[in-house]
C-alpha positions, -999 to +999 in steps of 0.1 A: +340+024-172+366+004-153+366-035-157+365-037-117+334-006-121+319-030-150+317-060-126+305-043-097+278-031-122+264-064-135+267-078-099+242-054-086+222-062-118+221-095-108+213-092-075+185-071-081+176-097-113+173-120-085+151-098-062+128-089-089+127-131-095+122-144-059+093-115-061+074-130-088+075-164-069+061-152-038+035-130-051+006-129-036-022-152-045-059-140-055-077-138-024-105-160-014-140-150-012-135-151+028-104-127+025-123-108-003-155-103+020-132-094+050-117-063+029-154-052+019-161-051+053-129-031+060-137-007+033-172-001+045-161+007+079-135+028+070-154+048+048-180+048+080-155+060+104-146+084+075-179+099+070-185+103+110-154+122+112-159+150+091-196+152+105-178+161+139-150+183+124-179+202+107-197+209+140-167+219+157-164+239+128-198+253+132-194+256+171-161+275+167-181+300+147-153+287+111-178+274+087 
C-alpha cells in the first residue's frame, strides 16, 4: 500500500471512529413509562389492525371461491 493509500486509509478510520463516538453520545435514552405505555398501545393496535386484515383477506378469499 502506498503512503498517500495508507493515509487515506486511517483518515476514513478516523472519521468513521468519530461517527461510531458521536453515536454512543447521542444514544438514545431508556424511555419513560409514558413513552413505554405509548409503544404498548402502538403494538396493540397494530397487531389489531393486523388481525382485522387477514380476517378480510380470508373472506375475500372465501368469496373468490381461493380458500
Amino acid at each position: 500500500m502506498t503512503d498517500r493509500r495508507l493515509i487515506l486509509a486511517l483518515g476514513r478510520l478516523e472519521r468513521a471512529l468519530a461517527r461510531v463516538e458521536a453515536g454512543i453520545e447521542t444514544a438514545p435514552q431508556p424511555m419513560t413509562h409514558d413513552e413505554s405505555e405509548a409503544l404498548f398501545r402502538l403494538a396493540e393496535r397494530h397487531r389489531t389492525l393486523r388481525e382485522t386484515t387477514e380476517s378480510a383477506i380470508e373472506r375475500i378469499d372465501r368469496l373468490l371461491g381461493m380458500d
